[in-house]
Chimera marker file (.cmm) of the C-alpha trace (Angstrom):
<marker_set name="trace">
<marker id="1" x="39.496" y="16.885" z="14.973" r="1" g="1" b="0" radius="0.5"/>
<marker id="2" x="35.877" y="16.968" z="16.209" r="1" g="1" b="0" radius="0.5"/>
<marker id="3" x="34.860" y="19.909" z="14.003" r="1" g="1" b="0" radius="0.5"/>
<marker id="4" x="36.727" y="18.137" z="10.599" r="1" g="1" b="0" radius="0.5"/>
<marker id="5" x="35.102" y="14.874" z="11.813" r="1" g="1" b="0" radius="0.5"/>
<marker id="6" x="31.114" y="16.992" z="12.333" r="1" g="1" b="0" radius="0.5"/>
<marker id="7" x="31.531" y="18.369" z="9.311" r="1" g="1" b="0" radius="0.5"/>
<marker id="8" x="32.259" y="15.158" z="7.257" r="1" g="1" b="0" radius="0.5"/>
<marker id="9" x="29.494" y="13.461" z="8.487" r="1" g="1" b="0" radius="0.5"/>
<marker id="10" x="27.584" y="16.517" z="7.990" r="1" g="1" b="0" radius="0.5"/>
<marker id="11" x="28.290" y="15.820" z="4.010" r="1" g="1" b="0" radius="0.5"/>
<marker id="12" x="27.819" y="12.248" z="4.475" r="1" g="1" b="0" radius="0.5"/>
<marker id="13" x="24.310" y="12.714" z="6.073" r="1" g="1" b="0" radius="0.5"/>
<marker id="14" x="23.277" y="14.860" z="3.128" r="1" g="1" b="0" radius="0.5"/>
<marker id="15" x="24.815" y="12.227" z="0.900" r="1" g="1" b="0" radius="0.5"/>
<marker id="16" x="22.978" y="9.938" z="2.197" r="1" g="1" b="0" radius="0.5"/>
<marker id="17" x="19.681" y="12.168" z="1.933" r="1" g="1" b="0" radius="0.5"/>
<marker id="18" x="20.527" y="12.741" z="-1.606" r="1" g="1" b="0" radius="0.5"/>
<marker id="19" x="21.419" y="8.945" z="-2.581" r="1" g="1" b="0" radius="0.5"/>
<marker id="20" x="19.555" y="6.537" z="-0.837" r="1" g="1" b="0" radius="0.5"/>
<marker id="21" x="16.782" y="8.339" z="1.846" r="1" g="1" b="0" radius="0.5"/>
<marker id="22" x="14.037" y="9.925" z="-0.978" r="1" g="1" b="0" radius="0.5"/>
<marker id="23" x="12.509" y="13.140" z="0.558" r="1" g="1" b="0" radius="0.5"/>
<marker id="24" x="13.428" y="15.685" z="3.152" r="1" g="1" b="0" radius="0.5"/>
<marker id="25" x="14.032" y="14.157" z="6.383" r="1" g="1" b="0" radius="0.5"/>
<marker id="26" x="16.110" y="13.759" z="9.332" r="1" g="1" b="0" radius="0.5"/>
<marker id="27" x="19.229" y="12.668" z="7.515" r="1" g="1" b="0" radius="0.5"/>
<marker id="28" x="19.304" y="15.926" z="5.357" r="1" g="1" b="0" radius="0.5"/>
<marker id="29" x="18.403" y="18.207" z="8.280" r="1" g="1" b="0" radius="0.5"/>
<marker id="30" x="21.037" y="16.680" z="10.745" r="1" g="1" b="0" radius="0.5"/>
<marker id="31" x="23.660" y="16.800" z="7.739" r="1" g="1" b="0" radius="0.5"/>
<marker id="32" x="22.988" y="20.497" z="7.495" r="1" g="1" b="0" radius="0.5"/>
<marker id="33" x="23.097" y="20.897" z="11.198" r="1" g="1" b="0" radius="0.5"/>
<marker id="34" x="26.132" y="19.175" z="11.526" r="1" g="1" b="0" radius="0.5"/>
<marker id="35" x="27.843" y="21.473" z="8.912" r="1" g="1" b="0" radius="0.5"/>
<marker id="36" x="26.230" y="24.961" z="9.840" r="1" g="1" b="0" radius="0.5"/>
<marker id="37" x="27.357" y="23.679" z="13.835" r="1" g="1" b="0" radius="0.5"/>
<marker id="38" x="30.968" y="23.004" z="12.987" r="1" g="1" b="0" radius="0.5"/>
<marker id="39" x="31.557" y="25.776" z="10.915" r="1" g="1" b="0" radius="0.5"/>
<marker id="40" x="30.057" y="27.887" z="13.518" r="1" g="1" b="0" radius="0.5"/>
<marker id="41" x="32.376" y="26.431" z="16.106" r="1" g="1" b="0" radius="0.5"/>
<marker id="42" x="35.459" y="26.881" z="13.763" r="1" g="1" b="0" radius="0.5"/>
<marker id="43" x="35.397" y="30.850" z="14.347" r="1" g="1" b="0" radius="0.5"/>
<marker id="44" x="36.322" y="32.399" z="17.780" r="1" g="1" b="0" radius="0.5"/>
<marker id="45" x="33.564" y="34.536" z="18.450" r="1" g="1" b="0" radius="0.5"/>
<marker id="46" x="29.538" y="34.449" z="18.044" r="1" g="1" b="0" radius="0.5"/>
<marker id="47" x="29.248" y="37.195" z="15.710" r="1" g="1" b="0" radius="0.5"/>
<marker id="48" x="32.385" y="36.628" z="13.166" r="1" g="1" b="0" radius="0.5"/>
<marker id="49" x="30.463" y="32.899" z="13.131" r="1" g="1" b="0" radius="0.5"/>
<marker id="50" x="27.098" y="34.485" z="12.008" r="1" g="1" b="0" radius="0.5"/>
<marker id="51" x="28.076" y="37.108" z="9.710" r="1" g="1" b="0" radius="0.5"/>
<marker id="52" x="29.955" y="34.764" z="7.911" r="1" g="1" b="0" radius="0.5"/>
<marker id="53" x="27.132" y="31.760" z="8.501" r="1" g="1" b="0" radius="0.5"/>
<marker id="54" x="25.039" y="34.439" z="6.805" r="1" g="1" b="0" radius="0.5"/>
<marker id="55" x="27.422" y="35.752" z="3.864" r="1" g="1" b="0" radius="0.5"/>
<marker id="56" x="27.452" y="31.705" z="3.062" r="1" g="1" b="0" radius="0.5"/>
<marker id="57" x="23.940" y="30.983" z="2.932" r="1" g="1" b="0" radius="0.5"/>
<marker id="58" x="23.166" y="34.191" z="0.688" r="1" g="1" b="0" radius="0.5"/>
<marker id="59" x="25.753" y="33.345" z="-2.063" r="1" g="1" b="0" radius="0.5"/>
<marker id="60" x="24.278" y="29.276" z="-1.723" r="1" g="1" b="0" radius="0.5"/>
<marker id="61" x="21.366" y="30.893" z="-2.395" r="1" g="1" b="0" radius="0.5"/>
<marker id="62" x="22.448" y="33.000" z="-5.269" r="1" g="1" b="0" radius="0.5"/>
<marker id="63" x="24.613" y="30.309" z="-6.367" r="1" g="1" b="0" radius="0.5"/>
<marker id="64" x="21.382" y="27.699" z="-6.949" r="1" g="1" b="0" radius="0.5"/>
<marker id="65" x="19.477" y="30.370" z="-8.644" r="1" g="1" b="0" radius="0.5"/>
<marker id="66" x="22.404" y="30.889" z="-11.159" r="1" g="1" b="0" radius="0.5"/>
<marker id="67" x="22.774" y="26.943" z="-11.477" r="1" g="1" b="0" radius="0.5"/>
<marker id="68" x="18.827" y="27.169" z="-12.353" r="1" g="1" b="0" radius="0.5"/>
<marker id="69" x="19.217" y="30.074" z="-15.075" r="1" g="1" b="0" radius="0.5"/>
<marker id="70" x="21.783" y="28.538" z="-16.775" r="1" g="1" b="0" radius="0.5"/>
<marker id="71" x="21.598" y="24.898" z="-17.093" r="1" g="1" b="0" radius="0.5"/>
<marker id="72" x="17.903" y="24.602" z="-16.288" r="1" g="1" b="0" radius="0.5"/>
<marker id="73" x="17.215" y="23.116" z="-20.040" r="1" g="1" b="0" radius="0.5"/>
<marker id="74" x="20.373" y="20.949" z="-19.723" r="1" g="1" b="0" radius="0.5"/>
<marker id="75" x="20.460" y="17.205" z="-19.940" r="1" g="1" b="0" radius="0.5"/>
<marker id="76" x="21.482" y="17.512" z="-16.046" r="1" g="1" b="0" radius="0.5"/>
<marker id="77" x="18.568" y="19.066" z="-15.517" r="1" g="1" b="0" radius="0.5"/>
<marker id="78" x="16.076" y="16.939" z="-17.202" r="1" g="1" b="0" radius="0.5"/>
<marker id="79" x="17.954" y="13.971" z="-15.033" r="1" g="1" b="0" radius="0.5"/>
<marker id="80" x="16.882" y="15.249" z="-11.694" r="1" g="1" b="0" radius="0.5"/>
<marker id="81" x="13.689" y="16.612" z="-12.757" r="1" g="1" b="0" radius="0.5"/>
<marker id="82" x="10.152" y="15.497" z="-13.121" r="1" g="1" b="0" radius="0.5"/>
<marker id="83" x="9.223" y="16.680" z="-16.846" r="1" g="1" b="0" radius="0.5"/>
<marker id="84" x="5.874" y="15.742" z="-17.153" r="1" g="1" b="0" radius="0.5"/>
<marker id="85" x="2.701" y="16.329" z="-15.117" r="1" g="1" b="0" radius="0.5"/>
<marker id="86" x="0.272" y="13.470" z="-14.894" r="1" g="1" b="0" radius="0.5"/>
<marker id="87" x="-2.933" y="15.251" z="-15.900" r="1" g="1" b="0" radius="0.5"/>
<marker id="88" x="-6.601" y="14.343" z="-16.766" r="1" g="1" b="0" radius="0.5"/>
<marker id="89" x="-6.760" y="15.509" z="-19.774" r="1" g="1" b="0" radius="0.5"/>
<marker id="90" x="-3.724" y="12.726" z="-20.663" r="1" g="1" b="0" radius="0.5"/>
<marker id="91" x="-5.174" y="9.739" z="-19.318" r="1" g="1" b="0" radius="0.5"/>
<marker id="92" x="-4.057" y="9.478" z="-15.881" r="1" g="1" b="0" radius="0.5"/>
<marker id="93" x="-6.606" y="9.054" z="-13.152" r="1" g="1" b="0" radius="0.5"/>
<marker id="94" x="-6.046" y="8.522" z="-9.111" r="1" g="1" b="0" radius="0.5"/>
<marker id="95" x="-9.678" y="6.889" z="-9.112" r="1" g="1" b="0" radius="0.5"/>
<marker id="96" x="-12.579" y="6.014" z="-11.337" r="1" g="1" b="0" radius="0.5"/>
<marker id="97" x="-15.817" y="7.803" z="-10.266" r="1" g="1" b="0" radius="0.5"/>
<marker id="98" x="-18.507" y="5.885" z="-8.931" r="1" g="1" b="0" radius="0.5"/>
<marker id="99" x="-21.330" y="7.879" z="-8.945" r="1" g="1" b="0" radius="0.5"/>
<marker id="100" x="-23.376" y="6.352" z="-11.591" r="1" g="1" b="0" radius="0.5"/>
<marker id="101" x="-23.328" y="3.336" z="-9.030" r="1" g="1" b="0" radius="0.5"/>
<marker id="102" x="-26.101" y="4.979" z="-6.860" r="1" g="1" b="0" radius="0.5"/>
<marker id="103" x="-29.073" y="2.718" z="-7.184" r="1" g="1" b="0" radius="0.5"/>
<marker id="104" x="-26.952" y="-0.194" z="-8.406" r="1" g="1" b="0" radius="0.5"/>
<marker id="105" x="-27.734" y="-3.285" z="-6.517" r="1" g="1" b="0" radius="0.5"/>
<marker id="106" x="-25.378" y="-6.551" z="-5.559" r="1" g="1" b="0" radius="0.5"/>
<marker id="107" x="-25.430" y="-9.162" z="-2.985" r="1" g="1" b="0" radius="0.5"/>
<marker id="108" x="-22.642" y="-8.745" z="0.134" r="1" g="1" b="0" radius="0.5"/>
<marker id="109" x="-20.261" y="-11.205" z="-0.107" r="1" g="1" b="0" radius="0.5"/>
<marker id="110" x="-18.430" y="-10.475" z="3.445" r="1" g="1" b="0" radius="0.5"/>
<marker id="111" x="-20.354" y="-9.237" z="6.128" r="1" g="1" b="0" radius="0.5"/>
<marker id="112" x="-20.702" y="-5.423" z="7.059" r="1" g="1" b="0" radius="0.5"/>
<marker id="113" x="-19.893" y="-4.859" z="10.613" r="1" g="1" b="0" radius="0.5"/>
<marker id="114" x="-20.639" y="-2.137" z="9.542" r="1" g="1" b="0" radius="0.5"/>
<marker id="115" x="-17.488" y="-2.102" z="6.482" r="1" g="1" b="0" radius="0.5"/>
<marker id="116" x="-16.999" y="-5.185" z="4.170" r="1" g="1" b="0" radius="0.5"/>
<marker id="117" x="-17.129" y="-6.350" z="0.596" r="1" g="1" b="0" radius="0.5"/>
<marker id="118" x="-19.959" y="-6.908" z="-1.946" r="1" g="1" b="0" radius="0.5"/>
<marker id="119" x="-20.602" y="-7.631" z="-5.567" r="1" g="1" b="0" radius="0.5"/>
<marker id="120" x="-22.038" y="-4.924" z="-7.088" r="1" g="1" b="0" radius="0.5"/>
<marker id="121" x="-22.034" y="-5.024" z="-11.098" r="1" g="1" b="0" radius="0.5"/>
<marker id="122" x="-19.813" y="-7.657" z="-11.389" r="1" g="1" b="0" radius="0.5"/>
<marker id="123" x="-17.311" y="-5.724" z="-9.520" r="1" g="1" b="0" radius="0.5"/>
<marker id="124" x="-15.673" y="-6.725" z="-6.063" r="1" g="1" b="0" radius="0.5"/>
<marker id="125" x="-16.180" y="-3.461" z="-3.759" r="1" g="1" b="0" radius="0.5"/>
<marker id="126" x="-15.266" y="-2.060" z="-0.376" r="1" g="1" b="0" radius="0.5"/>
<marker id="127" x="-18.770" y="-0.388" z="0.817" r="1" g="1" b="0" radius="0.5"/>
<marker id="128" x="-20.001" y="0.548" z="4.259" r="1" g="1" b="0" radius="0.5"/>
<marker id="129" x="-23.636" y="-0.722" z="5.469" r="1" g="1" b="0" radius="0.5"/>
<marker id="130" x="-25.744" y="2.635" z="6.270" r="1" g="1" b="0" radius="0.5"/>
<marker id="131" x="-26.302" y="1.535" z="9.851" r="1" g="1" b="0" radius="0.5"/>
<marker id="132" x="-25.630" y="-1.670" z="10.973" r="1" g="1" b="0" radius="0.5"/>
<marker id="133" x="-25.160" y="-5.338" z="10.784" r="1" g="1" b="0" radius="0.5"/>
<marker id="134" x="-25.760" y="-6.899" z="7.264" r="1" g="1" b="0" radius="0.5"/>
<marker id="135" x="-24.944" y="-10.587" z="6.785" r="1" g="1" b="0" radius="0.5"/>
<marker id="136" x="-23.200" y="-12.026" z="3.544" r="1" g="1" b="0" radius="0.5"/>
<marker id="137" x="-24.967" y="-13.404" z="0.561" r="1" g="1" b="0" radius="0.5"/>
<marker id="138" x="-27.904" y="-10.176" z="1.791" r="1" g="1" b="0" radius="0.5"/>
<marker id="139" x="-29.340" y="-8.324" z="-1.268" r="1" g="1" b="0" radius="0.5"/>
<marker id="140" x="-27.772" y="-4.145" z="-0.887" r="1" g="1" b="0" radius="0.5"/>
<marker id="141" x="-28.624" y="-1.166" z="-2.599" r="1" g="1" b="0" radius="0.5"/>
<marker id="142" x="-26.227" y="1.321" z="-2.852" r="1" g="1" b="0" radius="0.5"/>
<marker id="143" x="-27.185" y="4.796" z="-1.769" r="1" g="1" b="0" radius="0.5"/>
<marker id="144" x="-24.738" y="7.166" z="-1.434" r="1" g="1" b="0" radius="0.5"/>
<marker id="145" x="-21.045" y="7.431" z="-2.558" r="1" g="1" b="0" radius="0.5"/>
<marker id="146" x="-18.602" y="10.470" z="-0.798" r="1" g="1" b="0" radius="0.5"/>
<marker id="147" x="-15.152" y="10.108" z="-2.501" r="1" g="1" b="0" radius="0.5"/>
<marker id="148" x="-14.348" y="6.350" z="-2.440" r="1" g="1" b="0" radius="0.5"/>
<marker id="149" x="-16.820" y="5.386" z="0.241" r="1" g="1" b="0" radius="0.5"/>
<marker id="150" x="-19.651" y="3.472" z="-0.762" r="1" g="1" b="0" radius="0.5"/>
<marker id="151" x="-22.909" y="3.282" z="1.633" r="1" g="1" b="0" radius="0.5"/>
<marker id="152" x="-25.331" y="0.655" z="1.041" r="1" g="1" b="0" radius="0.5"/>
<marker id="153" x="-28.362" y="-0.446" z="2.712" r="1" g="1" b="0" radius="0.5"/>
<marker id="154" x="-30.077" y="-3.614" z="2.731" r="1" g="1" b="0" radius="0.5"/>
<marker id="155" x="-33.091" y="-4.288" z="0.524" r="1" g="1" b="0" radius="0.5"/>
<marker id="156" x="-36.302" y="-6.007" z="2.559" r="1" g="1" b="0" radius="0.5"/>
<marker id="157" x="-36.794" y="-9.697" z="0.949" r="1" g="1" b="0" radius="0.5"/>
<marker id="158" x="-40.333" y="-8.438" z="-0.063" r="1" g="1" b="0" radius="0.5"/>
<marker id="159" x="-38.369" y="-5.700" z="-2.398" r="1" g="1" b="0" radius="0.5"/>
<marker id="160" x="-36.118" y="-8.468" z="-4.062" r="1" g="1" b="0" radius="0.5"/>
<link id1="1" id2="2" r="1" g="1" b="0" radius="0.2"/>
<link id1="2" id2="3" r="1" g="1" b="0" radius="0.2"/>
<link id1="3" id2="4" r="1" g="1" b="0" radius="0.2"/>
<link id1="4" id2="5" r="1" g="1" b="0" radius="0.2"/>
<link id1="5" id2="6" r="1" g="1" b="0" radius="0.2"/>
<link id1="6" id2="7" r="1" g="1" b="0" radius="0.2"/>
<link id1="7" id2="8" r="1" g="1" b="0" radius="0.2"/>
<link id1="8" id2="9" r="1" g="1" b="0" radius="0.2"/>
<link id1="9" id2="10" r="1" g="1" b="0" radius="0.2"/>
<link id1="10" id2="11" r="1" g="1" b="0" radius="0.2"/>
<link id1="11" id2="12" r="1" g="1" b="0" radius="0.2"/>
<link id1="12" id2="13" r="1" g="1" b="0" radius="0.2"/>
<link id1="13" id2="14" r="1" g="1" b="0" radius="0.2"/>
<link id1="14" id2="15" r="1" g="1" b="0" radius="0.2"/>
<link id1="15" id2="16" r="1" g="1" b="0" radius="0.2"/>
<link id1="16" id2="17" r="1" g="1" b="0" radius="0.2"/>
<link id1="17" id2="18" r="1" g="1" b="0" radius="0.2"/>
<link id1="18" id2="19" r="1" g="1" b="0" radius="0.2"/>
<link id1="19" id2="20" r="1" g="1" b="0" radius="0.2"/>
<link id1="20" id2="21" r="1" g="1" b="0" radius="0.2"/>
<link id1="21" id2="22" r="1" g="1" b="0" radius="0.2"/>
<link id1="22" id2="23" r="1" g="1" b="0" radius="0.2"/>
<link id1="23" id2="24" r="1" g="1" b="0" radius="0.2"/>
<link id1="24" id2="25" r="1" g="1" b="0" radius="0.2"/>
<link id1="25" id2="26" r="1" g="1" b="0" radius="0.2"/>
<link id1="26" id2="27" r="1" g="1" b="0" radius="0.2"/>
<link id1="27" id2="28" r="1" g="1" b="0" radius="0.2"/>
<link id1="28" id2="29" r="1" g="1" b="0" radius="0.2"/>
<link id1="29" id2="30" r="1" g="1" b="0" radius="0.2"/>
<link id1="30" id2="31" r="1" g="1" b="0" radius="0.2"/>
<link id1="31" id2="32" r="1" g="1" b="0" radius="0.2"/>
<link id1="32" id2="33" r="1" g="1" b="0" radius="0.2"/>
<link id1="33" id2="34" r="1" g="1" b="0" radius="0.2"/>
<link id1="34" id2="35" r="1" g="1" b="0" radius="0.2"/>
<link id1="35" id2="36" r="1" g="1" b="0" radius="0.2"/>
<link id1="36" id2="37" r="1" g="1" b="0" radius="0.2"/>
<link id1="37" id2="38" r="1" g="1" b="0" radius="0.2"/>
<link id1="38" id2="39" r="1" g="1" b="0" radius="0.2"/>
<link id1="39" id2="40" r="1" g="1" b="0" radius="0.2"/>
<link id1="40" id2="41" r="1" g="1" b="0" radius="0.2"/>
<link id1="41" id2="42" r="1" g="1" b="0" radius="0.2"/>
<link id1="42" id2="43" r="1" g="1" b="0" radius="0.2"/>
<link id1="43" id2="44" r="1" g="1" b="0" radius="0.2"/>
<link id1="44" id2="45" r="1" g="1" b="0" radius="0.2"/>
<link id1="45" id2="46" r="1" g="1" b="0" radius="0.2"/>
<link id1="46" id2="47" r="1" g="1" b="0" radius="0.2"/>
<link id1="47" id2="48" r="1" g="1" b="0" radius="0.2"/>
<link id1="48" id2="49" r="1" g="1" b="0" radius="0.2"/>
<link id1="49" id2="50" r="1" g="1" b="0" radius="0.2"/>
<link id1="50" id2="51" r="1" g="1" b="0" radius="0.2"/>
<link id1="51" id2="52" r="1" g="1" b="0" radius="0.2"/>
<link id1="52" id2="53" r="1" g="1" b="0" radius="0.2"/>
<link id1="53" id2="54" r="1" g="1" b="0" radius="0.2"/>
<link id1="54" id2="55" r="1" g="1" b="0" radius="0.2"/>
<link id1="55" id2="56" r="1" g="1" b="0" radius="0.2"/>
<link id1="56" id2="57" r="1" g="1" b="0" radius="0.2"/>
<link id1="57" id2="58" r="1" g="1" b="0" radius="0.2"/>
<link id1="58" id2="59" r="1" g="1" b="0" radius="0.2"/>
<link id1="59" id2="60" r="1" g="1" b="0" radius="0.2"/>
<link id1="60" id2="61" r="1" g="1" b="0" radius="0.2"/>
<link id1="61" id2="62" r="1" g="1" b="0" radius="0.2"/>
<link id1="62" id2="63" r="1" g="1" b="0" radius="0.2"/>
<link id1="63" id2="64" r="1" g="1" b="0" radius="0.2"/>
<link id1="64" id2="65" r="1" g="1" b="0" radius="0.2"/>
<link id1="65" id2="66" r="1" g="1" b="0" radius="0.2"/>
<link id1="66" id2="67" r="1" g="1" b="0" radius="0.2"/>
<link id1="67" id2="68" r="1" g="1" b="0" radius="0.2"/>
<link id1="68" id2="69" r="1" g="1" b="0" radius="0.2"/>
<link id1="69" id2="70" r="1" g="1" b="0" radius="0.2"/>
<link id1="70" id2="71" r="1" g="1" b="0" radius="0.2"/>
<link id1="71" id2="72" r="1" g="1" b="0" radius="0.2"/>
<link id1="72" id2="73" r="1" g="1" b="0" radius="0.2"/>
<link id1="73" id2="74" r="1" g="1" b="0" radius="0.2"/>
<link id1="74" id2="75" r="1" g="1" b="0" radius="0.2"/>
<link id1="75" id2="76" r="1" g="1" b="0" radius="0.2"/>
<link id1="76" id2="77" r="1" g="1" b="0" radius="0.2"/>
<link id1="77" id2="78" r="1" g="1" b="0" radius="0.2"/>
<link id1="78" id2="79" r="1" g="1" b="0" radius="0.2"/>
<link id1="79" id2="80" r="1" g="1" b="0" radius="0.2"/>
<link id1="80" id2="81" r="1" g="1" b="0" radius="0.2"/>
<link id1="81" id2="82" r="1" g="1" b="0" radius="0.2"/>
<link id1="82" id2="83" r="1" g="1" b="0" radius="0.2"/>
<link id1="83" id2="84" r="1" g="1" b="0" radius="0.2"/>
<link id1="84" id2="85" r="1" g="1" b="0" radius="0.2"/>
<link id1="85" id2="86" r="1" g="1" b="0" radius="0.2"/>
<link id1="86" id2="87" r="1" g="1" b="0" radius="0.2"/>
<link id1="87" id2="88" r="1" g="1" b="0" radius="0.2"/>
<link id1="88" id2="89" r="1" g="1" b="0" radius="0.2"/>
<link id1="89" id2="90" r="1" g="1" b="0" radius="0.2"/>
<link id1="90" id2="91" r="1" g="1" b="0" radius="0.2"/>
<link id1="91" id2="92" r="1" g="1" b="0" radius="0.2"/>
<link id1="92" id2="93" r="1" g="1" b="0" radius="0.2"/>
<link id1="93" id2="94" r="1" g="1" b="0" radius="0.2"/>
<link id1="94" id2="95" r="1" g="1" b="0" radius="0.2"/>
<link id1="95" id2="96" r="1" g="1" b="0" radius="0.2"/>
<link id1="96" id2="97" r="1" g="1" b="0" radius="0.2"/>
<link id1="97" id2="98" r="1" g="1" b="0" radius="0.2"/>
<link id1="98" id2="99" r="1" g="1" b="0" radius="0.2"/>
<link id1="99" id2="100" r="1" g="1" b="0" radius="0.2"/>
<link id1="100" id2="101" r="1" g="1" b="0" radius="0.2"/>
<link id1="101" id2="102" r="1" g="1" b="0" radius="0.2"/>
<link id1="102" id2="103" r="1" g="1" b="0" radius="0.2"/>
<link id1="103" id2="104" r="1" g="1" b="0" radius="0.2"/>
<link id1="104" id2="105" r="1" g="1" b="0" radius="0.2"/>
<link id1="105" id2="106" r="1" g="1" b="0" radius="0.2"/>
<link id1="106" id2="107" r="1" g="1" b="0" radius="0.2"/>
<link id1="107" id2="108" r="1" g="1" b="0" radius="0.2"/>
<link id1="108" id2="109" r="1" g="1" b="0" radius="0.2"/>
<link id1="109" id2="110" r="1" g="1" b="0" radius="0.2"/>
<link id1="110" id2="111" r="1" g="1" b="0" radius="0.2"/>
<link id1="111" id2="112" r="1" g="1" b="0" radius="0.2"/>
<link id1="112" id2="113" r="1" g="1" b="0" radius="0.2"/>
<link id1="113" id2="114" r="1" g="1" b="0" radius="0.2"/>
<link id1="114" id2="115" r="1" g="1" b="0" radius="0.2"/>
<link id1="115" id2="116" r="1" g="1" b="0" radius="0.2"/>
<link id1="116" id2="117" r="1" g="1" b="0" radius="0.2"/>
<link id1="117" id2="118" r="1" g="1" b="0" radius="0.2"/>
<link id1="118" id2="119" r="1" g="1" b="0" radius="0.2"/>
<link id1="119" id2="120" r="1" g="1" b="0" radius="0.2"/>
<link id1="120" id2="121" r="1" g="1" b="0" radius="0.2"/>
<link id1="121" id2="122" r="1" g="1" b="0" radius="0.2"/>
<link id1="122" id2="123" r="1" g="1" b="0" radius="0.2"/>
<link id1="123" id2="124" r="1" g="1" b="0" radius="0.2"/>
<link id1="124" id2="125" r="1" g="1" b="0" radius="0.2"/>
<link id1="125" id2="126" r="1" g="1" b="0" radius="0.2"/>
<link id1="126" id2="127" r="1" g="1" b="0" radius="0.2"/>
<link id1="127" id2="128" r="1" g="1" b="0" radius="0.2"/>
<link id1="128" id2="129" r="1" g="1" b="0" radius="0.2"/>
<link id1="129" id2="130" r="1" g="1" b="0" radius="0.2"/>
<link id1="130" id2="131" r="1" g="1" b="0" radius="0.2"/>
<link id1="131" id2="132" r="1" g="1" b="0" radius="0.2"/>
<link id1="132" id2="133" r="1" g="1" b="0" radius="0.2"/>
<link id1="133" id2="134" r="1" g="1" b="0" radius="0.2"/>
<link id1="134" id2="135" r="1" g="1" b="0" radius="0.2"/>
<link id1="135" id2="136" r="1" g="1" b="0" radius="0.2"/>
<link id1="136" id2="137" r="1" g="1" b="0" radius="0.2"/>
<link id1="137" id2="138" r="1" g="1" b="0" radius="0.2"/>
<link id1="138" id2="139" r="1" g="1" b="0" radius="0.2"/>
<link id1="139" id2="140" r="1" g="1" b="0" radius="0.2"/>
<link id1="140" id2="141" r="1" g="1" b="0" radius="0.2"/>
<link id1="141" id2="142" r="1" g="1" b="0" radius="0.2"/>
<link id1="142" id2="143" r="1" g="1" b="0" radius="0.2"/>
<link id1="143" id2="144" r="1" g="1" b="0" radius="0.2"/>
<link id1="144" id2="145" r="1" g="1" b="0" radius="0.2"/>
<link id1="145" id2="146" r="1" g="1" b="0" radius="0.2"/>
<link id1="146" id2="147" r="1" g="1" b="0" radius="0.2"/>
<link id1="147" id2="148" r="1" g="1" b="0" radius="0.2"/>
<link id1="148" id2="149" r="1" g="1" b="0" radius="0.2"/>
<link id1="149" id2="150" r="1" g="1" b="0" radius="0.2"/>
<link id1="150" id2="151" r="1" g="1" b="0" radius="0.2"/>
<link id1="151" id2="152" r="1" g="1" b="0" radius="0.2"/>
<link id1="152" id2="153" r="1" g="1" b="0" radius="0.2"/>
<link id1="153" id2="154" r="1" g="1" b="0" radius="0.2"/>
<link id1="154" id2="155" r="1" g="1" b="0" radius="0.2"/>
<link id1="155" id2="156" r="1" g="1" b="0" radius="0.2"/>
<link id1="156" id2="157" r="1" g="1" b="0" radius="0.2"/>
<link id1="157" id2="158" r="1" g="1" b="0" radius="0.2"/>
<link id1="158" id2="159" r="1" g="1" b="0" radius="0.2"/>
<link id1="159" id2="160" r="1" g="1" b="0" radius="0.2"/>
</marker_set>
């Protein structure tokens, strides 16, 4: 009873992966362990348990690439699948640029210690001080931006 009741929860793990747990985790790897481990227990000797271990994964294998061939364009297919990529060229963007920002002053509204938040062009911003200490409501300049990482520097009240 101990190998039916491994292997059901084996199923029931990868069910669970499947259904409810998104990505490949420890649900889906226990639920395969859990299978491979009682079917290898079912057989009375290591190397009947292997061979036959092995014969299974190799038609799984050759069983998913059929399922691929022939109902890759099916309406099953599409279901599980992503069918579009999210491209430039189609509008989708993880971030704006920034870089025409260099030069761009704004007033700190938070103070940098050395990270906080000022108002540069109207827009609220996350941006680093370029060494240390600047108080809020201080005139910045921004002067370098790496990725999303804004470095400003404060402008001398005889610059203003």
């Amino acid at each position: 009873w101990g190998l039916i009741v491994l292997f059901i929860s084996g199923i029931i793990l990868i069910l669970l992966e499947i259904l409810v747990i998104p990505g490949f985790g420890i649900a889906g790897i226990g639920g395969i362990a859990a299978i491979l481990g009682s079917l290898y227990f079912l057989f009375p000797s290591s190397e009947i348990a292997l061979a036959v271990l092995a014969g299974v994964m190799v038609f799984s294998i050759l069983g998913a690439v059929i399922m691929i061939k022939y109902f890759g364009g099916s309406r099953f297919w599409e279901n599980i699948s992503l069918g579009e990529s999210q491209s430039n060229e189609r509008g989708y963007v993880s971030h704006q640029s920034l870089k025409d920002l260099v030069g761009s002053r704004g007033i700190t509204i938070t103070p940098l210690r050395p990270a906080g938040t000022a108002k540069i062009e109207e827009k609220r911003l996350d941006v680093v001080s370029e060494g240390g200490f600047i108080d809020r409501d201080q005139p910045v300049e921004v002067i370098e931006i790496t990725g999303s990482r804004i470095v400003v520097r404060k402008i001398p009240e005889e610059d203003e």
